[in-house]
N, C-alpha and C positions, 0 to 999 in steps of 0.2 A: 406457465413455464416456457412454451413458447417465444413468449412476444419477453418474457423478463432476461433468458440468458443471454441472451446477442447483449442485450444493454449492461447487465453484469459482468461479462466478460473482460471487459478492461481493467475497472475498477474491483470487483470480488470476486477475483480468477479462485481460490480456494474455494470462496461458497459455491459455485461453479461445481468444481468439479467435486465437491462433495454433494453435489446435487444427481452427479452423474453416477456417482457410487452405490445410489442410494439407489438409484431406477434401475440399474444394474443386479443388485442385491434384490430388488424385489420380480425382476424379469427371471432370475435365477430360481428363486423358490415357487416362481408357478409352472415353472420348464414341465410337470409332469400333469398339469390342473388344462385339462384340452379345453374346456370352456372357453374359459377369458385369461387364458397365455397368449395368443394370436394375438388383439384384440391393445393389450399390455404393450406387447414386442411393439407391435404399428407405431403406437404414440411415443413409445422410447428410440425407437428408430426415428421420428418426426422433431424430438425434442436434439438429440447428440445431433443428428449429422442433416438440421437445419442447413440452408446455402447460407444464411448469415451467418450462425455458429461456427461453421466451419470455414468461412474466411475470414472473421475476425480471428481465431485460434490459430489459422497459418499464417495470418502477419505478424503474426509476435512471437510466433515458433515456440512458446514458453509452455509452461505446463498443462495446460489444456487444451494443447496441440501433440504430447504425449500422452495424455489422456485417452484423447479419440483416437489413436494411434493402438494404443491397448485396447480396446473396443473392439476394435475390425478387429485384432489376434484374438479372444475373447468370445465375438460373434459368429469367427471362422470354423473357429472352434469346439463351440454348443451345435454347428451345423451339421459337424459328423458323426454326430448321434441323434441330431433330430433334422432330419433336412426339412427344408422352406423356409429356416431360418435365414439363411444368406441370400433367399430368393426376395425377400421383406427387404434386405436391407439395403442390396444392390439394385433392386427394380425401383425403390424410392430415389436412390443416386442419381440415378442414371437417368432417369425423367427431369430431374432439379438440373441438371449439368448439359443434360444434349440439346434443350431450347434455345440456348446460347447459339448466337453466330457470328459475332459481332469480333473485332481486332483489339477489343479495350484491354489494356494490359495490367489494369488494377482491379486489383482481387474480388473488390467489392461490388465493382460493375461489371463483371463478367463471372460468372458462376461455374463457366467450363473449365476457369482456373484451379477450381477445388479440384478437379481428375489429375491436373499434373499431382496437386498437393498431396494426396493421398491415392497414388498410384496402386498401392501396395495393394489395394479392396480388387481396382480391374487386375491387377496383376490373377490373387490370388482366386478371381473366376476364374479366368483364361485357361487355368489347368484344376480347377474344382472337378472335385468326384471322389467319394471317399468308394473303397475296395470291404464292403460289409462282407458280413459273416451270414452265414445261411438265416441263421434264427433270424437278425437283425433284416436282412434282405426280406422276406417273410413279415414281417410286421410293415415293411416301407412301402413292400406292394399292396398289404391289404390299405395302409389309407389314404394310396395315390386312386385303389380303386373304387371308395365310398367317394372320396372326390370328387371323381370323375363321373359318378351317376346324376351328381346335379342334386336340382330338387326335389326327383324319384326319393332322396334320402331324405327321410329328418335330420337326422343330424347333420346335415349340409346345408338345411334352412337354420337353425340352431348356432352354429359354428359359420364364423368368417372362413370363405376360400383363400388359399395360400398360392395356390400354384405348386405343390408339396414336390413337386417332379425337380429330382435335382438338375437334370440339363437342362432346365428354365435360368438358371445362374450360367451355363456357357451361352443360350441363346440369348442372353440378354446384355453381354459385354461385346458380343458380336455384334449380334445389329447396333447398339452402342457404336462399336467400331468403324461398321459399314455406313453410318451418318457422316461421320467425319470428311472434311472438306480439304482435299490436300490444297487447296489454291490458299484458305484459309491459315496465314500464316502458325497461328498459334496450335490449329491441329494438324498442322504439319510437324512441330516441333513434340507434340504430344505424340504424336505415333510414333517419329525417330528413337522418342527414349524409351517408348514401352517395347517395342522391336529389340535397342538394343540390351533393356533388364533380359527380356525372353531369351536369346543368344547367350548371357552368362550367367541366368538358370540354367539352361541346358548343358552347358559346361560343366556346370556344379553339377548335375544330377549325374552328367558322365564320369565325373571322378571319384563316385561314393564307391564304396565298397559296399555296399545293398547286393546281395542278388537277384542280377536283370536278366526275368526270364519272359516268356508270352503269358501276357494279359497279367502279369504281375504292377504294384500301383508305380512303379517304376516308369515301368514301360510307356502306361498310360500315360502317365505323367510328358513325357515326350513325345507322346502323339498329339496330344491336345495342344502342346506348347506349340508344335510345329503345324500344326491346322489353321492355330492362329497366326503365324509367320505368312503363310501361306495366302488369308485374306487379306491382311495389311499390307502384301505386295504391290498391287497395282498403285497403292499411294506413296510409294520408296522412289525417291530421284535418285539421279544417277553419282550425285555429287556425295550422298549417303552410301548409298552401296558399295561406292569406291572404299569406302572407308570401312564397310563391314560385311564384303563378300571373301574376305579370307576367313573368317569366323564360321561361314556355312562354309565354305568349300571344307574346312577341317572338322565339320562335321559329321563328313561325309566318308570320314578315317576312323572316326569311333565304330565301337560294336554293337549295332543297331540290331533291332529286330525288322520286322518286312513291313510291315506298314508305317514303321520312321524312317525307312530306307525308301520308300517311295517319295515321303513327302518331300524329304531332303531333295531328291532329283527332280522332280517337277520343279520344284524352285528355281534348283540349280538351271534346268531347262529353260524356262520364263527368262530369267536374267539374260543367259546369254542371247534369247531371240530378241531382247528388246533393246539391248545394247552389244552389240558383236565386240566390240571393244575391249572386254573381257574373256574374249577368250586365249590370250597371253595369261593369263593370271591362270585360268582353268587348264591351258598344257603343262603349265608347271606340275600340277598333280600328279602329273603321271611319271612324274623326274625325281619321285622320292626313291631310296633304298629300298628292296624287296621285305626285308626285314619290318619295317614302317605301313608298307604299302599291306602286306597277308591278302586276305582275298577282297578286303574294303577297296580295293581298284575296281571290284564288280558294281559298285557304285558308279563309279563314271563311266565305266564302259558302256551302263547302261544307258547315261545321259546323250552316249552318240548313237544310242540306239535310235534316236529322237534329232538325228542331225539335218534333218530336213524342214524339221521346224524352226531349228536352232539357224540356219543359215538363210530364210527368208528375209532377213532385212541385211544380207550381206550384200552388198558390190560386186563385188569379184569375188568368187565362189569358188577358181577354180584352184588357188591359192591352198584357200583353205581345207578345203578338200583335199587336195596334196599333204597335209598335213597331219590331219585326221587319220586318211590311211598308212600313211607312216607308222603314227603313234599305234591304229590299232594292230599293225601287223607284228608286230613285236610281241604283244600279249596271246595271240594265236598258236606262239610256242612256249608258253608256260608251263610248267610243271603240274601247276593246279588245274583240274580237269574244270573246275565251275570256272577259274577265270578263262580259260579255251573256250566253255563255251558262251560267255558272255562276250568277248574276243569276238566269235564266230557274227554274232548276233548285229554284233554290230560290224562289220566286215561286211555283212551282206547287204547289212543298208547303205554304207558307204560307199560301194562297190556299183549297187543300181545306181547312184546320184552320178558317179563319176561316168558311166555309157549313158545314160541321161543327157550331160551336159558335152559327154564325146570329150573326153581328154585328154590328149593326143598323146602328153607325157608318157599315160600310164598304158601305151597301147604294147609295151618291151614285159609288161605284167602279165596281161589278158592270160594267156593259157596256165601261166602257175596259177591265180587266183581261180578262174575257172572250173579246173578240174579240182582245187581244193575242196570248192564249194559242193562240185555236183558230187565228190567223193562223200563230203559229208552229209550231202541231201538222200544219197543211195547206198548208206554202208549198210553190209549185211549183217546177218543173225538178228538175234531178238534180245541181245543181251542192256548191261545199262547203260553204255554208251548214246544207242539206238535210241532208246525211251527219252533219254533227257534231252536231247536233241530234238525229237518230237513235242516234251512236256515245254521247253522254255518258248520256243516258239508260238506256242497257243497260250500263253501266259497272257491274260488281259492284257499287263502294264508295254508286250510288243507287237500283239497281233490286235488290241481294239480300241486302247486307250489313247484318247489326243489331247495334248499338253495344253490346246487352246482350246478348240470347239467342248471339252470337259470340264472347263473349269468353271464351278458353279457352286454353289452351298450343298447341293445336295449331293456331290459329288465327294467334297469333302470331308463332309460329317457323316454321310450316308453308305455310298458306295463303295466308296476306298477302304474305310473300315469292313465293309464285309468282306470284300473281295478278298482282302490281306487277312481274312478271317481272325480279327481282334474279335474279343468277347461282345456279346450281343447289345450286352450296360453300356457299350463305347457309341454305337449306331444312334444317332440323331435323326429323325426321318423329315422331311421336308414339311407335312404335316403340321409337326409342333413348331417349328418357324411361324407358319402362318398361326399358328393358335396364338401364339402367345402375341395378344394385341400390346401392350405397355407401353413397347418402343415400335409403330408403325414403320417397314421402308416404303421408301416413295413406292408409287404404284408402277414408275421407269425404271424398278430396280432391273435389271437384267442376268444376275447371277445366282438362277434360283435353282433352274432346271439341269439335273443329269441326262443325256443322250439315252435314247431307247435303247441302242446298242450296247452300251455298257452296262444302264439297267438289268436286260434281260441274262446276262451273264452268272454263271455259278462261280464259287469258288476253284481257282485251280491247285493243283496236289503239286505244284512248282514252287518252291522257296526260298531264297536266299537268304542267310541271316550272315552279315560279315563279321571277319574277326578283326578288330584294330589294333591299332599298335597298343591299346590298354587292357586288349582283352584276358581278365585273369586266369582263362583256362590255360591260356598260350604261356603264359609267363611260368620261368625258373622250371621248365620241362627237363628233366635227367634223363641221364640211358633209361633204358628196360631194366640194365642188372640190377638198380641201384632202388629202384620201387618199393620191392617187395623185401620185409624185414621177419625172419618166423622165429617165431617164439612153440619150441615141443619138448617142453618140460622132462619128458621120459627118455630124450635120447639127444643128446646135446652137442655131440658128434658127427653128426649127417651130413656126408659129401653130398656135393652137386648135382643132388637127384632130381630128376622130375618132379615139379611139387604133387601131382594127385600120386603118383607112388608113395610120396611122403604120408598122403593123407590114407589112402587105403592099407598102406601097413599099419598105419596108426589105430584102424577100424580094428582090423584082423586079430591084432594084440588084445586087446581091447573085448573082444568079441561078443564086435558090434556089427550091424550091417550095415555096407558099405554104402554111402550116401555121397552122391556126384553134388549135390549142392552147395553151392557158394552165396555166402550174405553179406552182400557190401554194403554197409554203413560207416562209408567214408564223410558223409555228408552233415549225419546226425554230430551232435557238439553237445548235449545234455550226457554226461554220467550215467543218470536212474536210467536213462532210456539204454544204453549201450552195456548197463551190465545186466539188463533184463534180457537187453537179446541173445548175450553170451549166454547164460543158463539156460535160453528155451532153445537156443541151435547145439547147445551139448546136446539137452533132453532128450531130441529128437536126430540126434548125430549126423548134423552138416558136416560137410568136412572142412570149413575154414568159417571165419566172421574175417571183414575185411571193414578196419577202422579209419578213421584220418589219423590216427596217433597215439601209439602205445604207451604213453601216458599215462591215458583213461587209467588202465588197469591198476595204477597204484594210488589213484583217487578213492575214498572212504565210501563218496555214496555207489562207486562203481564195487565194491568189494561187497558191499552190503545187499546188493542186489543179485550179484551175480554166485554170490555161495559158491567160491575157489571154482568155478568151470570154466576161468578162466586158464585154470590147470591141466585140462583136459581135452583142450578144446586149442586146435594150432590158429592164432592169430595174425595177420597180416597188418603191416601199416602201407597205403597209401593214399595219401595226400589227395583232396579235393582237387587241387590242378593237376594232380596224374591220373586221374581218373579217366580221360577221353582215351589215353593210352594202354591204359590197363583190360579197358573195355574192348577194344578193339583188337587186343593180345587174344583174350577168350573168346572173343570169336572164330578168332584163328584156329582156335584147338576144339572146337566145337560147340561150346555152350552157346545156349540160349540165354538172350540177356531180357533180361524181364524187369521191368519196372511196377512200382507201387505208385499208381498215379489214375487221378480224374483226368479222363480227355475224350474231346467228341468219340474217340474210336477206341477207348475202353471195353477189356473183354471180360464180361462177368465172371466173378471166381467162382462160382456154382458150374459154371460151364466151359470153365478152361478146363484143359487138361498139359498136367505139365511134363514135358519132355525129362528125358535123365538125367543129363547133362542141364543143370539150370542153373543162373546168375542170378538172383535175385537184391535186386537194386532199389534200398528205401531212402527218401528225400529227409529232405531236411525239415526239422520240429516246425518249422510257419512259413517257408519256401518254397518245400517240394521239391521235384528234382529240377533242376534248371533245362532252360530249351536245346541247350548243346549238348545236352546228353541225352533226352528225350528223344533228338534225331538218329541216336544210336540204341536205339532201344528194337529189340523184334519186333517186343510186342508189351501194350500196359494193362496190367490186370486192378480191376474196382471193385471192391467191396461193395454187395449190395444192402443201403444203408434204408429203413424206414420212418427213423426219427428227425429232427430238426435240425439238431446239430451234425455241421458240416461235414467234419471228419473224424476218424480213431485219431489215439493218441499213436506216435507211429511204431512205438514198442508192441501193442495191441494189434497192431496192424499185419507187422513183420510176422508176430506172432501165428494169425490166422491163415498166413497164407505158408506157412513153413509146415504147422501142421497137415495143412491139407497135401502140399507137394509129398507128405511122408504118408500119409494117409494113402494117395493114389499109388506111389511104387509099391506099399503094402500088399494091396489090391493085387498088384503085377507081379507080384512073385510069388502070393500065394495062387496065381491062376497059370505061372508055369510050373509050380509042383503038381 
């Protein structure tokens, strides 16, 4: 089959690709037969995406060039339920394609041609990683770790090795990538276009409406993209960049999470040390509308936190440096306490360069800026002021991290990901670079090692996640009056009372015991789930359910579920983007906002004890609750789970911890009688 389809190709393009159909069709019904599935894949990997098949099929662009096309989607595909699939199919590419070095610009003599042809395969490693479920995660560890024992295992002698480890598929587009010869006209023009697909990925991934929250496959998705943005740099001329550093710089206006928000700014960083030339382009940033700007200016404030690097291959420095503290002293008086003190941060680096270099302009400065500084090096008390001024400062990315002597593979895939504490799945350790022999780097590679200094660092408890001009919690925000909408069946007349006065005469009539608890399930969007919680927070007499939208209640499966407690029980509506404000109202007036969520600092509900006053906050049915709200949270309470599967359904969920909250004031009031 081999050596027949390159030669059929021309002439019986159908028998062709009905031959591919066929090996398809039977790679499909062994997907579960571990034997000789492997073994099958290999040779149907060796038959479709031959280097002659696959450039006789992209010079005729014709049906068997969509074919192989459907394949990768196809093989991407079957990967995220059984990984090492894509590890088969991109580790065979990528071997056929990188021996090439040569300038030949026809397809048939030059093999590295296929990579431009079917980009899509590198594209779709570069951000490979499927986001499995506990059970699934569980079975993908047990047989990375029969695996990995070798020929300790029989069945490791029995069974072909895969590589079964799915960041064998990023490490292997990587070094892939890090072969690539920018002198080499033709991978010069290969990187340009895989750089700029990656730029409007990213753009696409910033305009979903998905909910983008920490370590969700969103997120991921953007970190990887921009990892690899990141190593393709040093092969980007300046003739390119001209043409697609406004794309990053407005990247850097999106609502990122903290480890996309880093890589952005390193980037950003590099660029302008290597070309100063651009930093016209990079003052514009700061000449947008406040409105546009929100706190995504903490992005490039933080990029002059790093202006010392950034102005090494400047000339005249002291130009620009005049400029710099211009720009940053204007954000020193901003509204926003983070952009102050991102402002600050960088102020004071600004600040040393300019007594550094003695410039003479700014000697009419010296004592405002001075005492601003040492006011804020020495303000008193212990409140949050005090702390985050100490917390950003000791923050790796200003007190250890360096733009250049850092930049390394395992700074990228390794450190940065912890440090920015992304989930553990995301962590590439240096390690499996070296393991993975397929695609050898030279032994002169030099981009390997992270600095001991930054190694040894912990995670810091400092964060920034910006809001951009798209960020949906921001958008179509109303007054306060206009939030909350109450629906109390029994008395339809109610002036402009306190709503817990509403809720506690509601009790009292009732005579019921009066229950401080509020359940907001603004987030949830499933019916069953929303009229289950209504009937278990009557049962147990919350004094509100707070929905996205009073709707629900004249929905069937919500009536069905909820057996009229909707009549019973005072309902609120606010909306998923009033939520950061809603939350922040009740704090005001004393609840404790408590969220339903898995997270490093999850407090076991066997051993929480819940205050009186309590908000209780459930995510959304496959989301959770997002990271802008999770930074308003007290505190996250976790079910403690023994079985495989991941999580409660979150009706179940809500349910167990509503009981208990009524459960413990029980407690508490029969121990003050």
């Amino acid at each position: 089959m081999k050596v027949l389809i390159p030669k059929l190709l021309v002439s019986s393009e159908t028998l062709c690709i009905e031959a591919f159909d066929l090996g398809w069709k039977i790679i499909s019904s062994l997907s579960n037969t571990q034997l000789i599935f492997w073994s099958n894949l290999k040779a149907f990997v060796q038959v479709v995406f031959d280097t002659e098949v696959l450039a006789v099929a992209a010079s005729s662009k014709g049906q068997a060039y969509a074919k192989i096309r459907e394949m990768i989607s196809r093989l991407v595909e079957m990967s995220t339920t059984r990984t090492g699939v894509f590890n088969t199919v991109l580790s065979y590419c990528c071997q056929s394609w990188v021996l090439s070095t040569s300038d030949d610009t026809h397809i048939s003599e030059n093999p590295f041609l296929n990579a431009g042809e079917y980009s899509e395969l590198l594209m779709e490693a570069c951000i490979f990683g499927t986001v499995f479920r506990r059970d699934q995660r569980l079975i993908q560890d047990v047989h990375a770790f029969v695996e990995n024992l070798g020929d300790k295992c029989a069945a490791n002698v029995v069974t072909e090795s895969t590589n079964r480890d799915e960041h064998y598929v990023r490490i292997c587009v990587i070094k892939f990538l890090c072969l690539l010869d920018e002198s080499n006209n033709l991978h010069k023009m290969f990187v340009e276009d895989i750089v700029t697909k990656l730029l409007d990925k990213d753009e696409l991934v910033s305009k979903t409406r998905t909910r983008y929250y920490a370590n969700s496959l969103q997120h991921r998705v953007k970190n990887r993209l921009w990892q690899t943005l990141l190593v393709l740099l040093p092969k980007l001329d300046q003739n390119f960049l001209t043409e697609t550093l406004d794309k990053i710089l407005q990247a850097g206006f999106e609502n990122n999470q903290a480890s996309v928000k880093y890589l952005i700014e390193w980037i950003i960083i590099l660029i302008l040390h290597k070309y100063p030339q651009f930093l016209s382009k990079f003052w514009d940033c700061f000449c947008y509308d406040e409105e546009k700007l929100k706190t995504s200016i903490c992005t490039f404030l933080s990029v002059l936190s790093h202006f010392d690097i950034i102005l090494q291959n400047t000339l005249e420095k002291k130009p620009v440096l005049k400029k710099a503290l211009i720009v940053v002293l204007q954000w020193c008086f901003n509204h926003n306490f983070s952009v102050r003190l991102y402002a600050l941060i960088a102020l004071k680096k600004i600040w040393g360069m300019c007594k550094t270099l003695h410039v003479e302009e700014f000697e009419v400065l010296t004592p405002v800026i001075e005492s601003s500084l040492h006011q804020v090096e020495n303000m008193h008390g212990t409140g949050n002021a005090k702390r985050n001024w100490q917390r950003i400062q000791e923050h790796f990315f200003f007190a250890t991290f360096h733009p250049l002597k850092d930049y390394s593979l395992e700074t990228i895939f390794y450190t940065l990901p912890r440090l920015s504490e992304l989930v553990e799945d995301e962590w590439i350790s240096l390690c499996k670079f070296t393991r993975f022999t397929s695609i050898p780097l030279p032994s002169t590679y030099q981009w390997y090692h992270s600095r001991a200094e930054l190694l040894d660092l912990k995670p810091s408890d400092w964060s920034q996640q910006d809001k951009g001009s798209n960020s949906v919690e921001m958008d179509n925000q109303t007054e306060w009056t206009d939030v909350q909408k109450k629906i109390i069946p029994w008395k339809n007349s109610i002036p402009d009372l306190d709503l817990e006065l509403v809720f506690q005469d509601r009790a009292a009539k009732l005579g019921k015991s009066n229950s401080r608890l509020i359940v907001v399930a603004s987030l949830i969007d499933k019916p069953t789930n929303l009229g289950g919680l209504c009937r278990t927070s009557e049962i147990f007499g919350a004094s509100a359910l707070v929905v996205g939208s009073l709707h629900y209640i004249h929905d069937k499966q919500f009536q069905q579920l909820s057996v009229s407690a909707e009549q019973w029980l005072p309902l609120l509506e606010v909306k998923p983007s009033q939520l950061v404000e809603y939350l922040q109202q009740k704090k005001m007036e004393g609840y404790t906002i408590i969220g339903v969520e898995q997270t490093a600092k999850s407090s076991d509900l066997t051993e929480y004890c819940f205050p009186e006053k309590s908000l209780l906050l459930l995510g959304n049915e496959h989301e959770g609750i997002p990271v802008n709200l999770i930074q308003l949270l007290d505190v996250c309470v976790e079910i403690p789970q023994r079985g495989i599967i991941r999580s409660l359904n979150v009706h179940v969920s809500g349910a167990l911890l509503i009981w208990e909250y009524t459960r413990q004031q029980m407690i508490k009031q029969k121990q003050l009688k």
